[in-house]
MITI-937369 format. One record per residue (C-alpha): residue number from 1; x, y, z. Coordinates in Angstrom, 1 decimal. Example, Ala and Ser with C-alpha at 12.3 -4.5 7.8 and 13.67 -1.06 7.14 Angstrom:
<recs>
REC pos   east  north     up
REC   1   12.3   -4.5    7.8
REC   2   13.7   -1.1    7.1
</recs>
This chain:
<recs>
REC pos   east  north     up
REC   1   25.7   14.9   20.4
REC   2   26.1   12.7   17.2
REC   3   26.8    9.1   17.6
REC   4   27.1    5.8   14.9
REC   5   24.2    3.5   15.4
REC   6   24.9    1.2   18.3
REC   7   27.7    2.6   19.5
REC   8   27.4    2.3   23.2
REC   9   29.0    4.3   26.1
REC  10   28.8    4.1   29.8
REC  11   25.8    6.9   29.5
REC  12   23.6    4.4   28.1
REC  13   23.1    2.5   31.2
REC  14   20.4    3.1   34.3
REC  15   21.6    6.2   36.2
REC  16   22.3    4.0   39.2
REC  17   24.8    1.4   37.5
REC  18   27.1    3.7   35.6
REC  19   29.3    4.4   38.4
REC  20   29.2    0.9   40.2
REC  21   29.6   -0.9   36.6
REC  22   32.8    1.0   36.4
REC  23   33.8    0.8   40.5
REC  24   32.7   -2.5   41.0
REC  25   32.5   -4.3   38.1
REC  26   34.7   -4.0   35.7
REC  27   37.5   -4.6   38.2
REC  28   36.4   -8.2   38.4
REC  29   35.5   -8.5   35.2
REC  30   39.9   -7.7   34.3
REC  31   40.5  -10.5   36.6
REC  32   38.2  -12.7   34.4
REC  33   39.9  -11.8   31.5
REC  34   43.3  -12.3   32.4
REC  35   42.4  -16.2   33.5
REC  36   40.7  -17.0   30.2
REC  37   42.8  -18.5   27.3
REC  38   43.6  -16.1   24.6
REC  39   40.9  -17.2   22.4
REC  40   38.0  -17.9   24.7
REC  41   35.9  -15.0   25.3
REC  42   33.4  -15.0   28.8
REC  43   31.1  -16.9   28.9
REC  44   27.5  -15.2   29.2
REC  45   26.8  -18.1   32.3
REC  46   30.1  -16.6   33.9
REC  47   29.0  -12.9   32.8
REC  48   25.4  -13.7   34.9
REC  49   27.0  -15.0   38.0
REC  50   29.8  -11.9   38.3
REC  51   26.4   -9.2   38.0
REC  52   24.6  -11.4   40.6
REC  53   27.7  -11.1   42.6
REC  54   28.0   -7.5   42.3
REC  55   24.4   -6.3   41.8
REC  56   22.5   -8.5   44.4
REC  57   19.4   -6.5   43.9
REC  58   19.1   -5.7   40.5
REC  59   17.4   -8.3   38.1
REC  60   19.2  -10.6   36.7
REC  61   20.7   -9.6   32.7
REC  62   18.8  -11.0   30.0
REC  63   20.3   -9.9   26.7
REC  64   17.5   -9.2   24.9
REC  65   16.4   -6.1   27.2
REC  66   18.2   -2.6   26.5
REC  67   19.7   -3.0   29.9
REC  68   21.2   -6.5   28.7
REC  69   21.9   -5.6   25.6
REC  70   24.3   -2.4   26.7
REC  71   25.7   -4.7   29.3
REC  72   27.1   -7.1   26.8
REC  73   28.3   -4.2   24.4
REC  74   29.9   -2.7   27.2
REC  75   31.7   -5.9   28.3
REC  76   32.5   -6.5   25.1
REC  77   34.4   -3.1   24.8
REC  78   36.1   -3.5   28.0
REC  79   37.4   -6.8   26.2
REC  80   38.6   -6.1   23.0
REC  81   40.8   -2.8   25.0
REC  82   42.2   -5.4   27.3
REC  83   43.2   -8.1   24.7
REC  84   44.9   -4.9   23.0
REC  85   46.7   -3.7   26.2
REC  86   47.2   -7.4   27.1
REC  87   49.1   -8.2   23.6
</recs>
């Protein structure tokens, strides 16, 4: 199927992660939202710390790796629908 350039979706993750990124991760990651001041957005130190909490054994994001780079896109996504459901 046809997609813009650099539009990422869940899909584009490791196999393994879809599912807990959604389960597990994105729960926590609405609670982070909803304690940060309207213009602050996370933090990529606070970002790190909530996947090592969550994905003990995977490595840990760098942003510059496909894996990162989705993660960040994906985390930005999930923030940009909660400021909108939020306001």
């Amino acid at each position: 199927m046809w997609r813009k350039k650099g539009e990422i979706r869940l899909g584009d993750l490791p196999i393994h992660l879809q599912t807990p990124f959604t389960e597990k991760f994105a729960p926590h990651l609405y609670e982070l939202f909803g304690i940060l001041p309207a213009w602050e957005q996370l933090s990529n130190s606070k970002l790190q710390q909530l996947w090592r909490k969550i994905f003990p054994n995977e490595e840990d994001l760098n942003f510059r790796t496909p894996v990162g780079k989705v993660v960040l896109k994906l985390v930005r996504k999930e923030f940009s629908f909660f400021q909108c459901t939020v306001n």
